[in-house]
C-alpha positions as semicolon CSV with decimal commas, in nm:
position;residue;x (nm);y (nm);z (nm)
1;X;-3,549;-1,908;0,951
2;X;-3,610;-2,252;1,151
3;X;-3,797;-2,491;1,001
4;X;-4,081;-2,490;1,274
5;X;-4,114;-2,147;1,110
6;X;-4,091;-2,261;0,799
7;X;-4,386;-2,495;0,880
8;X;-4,571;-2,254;1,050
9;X;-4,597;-2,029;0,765
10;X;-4,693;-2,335;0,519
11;X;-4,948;-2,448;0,741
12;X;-5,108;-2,079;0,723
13;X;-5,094;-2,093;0,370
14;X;-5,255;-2,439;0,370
15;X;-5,503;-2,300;0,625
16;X;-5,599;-1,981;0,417
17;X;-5,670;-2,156;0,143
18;X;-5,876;-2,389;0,292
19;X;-6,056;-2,086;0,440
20;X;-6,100;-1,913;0,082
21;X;-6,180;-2,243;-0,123
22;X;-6,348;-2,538;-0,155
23;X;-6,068;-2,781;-0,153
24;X;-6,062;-3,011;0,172
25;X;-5,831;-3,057;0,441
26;X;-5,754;-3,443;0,297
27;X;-5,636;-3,269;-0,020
28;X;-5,468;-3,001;0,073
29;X;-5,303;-3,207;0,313
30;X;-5,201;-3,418;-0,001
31;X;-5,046;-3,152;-0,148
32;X;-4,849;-3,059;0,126
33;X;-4,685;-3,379;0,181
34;X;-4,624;-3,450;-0,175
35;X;-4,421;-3,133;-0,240
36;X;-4,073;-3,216;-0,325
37;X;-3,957;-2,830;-0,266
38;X;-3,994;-2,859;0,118
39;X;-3,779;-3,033;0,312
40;X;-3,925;-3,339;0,492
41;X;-3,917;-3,192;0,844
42;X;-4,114;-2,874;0,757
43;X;-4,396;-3,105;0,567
44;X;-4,391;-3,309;0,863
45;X;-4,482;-3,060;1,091
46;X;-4,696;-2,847;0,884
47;X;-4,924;-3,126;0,817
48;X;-4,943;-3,186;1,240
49;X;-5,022;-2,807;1,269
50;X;-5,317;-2,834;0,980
51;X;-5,425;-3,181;1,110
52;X;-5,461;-3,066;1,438
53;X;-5,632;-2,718;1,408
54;X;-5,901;-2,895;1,159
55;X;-5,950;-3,200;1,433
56;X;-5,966;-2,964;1,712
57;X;-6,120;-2,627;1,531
58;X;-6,455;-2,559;1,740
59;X;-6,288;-2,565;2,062
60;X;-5,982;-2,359;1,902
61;X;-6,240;-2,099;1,738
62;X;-6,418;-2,151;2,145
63;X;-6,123;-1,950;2,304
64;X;-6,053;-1,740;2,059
65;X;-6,409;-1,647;2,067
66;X;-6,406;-1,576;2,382
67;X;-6,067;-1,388;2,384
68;X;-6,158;-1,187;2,141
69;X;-6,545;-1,133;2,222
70;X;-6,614;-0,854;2,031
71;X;-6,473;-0,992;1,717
72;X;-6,695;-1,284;1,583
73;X;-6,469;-1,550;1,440
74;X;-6,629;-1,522;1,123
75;X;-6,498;-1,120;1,075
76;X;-6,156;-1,192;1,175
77;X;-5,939;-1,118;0,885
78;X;-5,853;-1,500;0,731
79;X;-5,442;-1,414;0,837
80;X;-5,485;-1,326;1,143
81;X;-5,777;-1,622;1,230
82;X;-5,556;-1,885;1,112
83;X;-5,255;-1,743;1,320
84;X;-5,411;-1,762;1,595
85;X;-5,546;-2,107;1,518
86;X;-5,242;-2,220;1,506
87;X;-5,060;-2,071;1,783
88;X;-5,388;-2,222;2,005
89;X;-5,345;-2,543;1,851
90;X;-4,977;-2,514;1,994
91;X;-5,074;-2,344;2,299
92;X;-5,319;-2,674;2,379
93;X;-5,103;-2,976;2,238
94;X;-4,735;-2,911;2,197
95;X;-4,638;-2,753;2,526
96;X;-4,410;-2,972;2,588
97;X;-4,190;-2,905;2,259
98;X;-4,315;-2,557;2,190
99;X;-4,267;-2,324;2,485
100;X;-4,560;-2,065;2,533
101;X;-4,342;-1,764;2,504
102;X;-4,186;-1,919;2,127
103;X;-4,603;-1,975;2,013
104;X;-4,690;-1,644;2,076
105;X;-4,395;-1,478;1,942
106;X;-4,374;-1,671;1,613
107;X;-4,765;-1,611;1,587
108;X;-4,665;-1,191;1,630
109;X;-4,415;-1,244;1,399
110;X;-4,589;-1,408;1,124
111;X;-4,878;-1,193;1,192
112;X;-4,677;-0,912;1,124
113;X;-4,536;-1,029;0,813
114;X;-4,883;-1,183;0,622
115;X;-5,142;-0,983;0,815
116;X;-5,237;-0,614;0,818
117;X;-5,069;-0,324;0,999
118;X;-5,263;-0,380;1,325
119;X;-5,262;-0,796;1,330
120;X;-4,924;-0,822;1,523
121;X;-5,093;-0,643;1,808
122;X;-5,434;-0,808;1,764
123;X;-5,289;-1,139;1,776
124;X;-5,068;-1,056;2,040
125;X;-5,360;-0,952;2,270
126;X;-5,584;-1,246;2,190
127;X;-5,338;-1,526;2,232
128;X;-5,206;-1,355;2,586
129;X;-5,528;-1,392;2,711
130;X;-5,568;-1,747;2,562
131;X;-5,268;-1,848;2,711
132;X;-5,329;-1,776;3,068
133;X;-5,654;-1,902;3,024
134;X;-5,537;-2,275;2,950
135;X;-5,258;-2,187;3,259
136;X;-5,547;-2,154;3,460
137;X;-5,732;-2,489;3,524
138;X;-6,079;-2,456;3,524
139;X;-6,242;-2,525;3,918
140;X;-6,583;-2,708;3,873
């Protein structure tokens, strides 16, 4: 596996259990950086990934909200929300080093392998329309 999978999949972690605990994002983030076992690289990004969906979460949770209307964000299973808070955090910031098409298939992908038997789909339908939705630019 690449390491921007490898990060990917430790910034879910880092993201679920932020979800499940109390710990903060300053800690966690701690943690992260400080292990030894990962390779600098996949820290590195995993930290941008967790950094940036916690700076940016209410307008992440906003389209995938909206994507995924009749699922409150609150009732998405915690996997399959932070997947798809990460692939939007990608979607928005990283375009130019993370091609759409490589977001959303990495997001199926680890969907599939952490989430339930439906989340591959479910994420790939949400983050579809999410991404033509920031292709489109909004006329005023």
């Amino acid at each position: 596996t690449s390491t921007r999978h490898q990060s990917r999949v430790l910034a879910l972690q880092t993201l679920y259990e932020l979800d499940v605990t109390d710990h903060t994002v300053e800690e966690l983030s701690d943690r992260v950086r400080d292990n030894e076992d990962v390779l600098p690289i996949v820290r590195d990004y995993a930290g941008t990934l967790v950094g940036g969906v916690s700076r940016h979460a209410e307008t992440i949770d906003g389209y995938i909200g909206e994507a995924a209307s009749d699922f409150p964000i609150a009732q998405i299973a915690v996997i399959d929300r932070n997947v798809l808070r990460i692939a939007v955090y990608e979607l928005m910031n990283q375009r130019k080093t993370v091609p759409v098409r490589v977001a959303i298939n990495e997001a199926i992908d680890i969907a599939k392998d952490f989430g339930g038997e439906n989340s591959g789909k479910f994420v790939h339908g949400v983050l579809g329309t999410i991404s033509k939705r920031l292709e489109t630019p909004e006329t005023p």
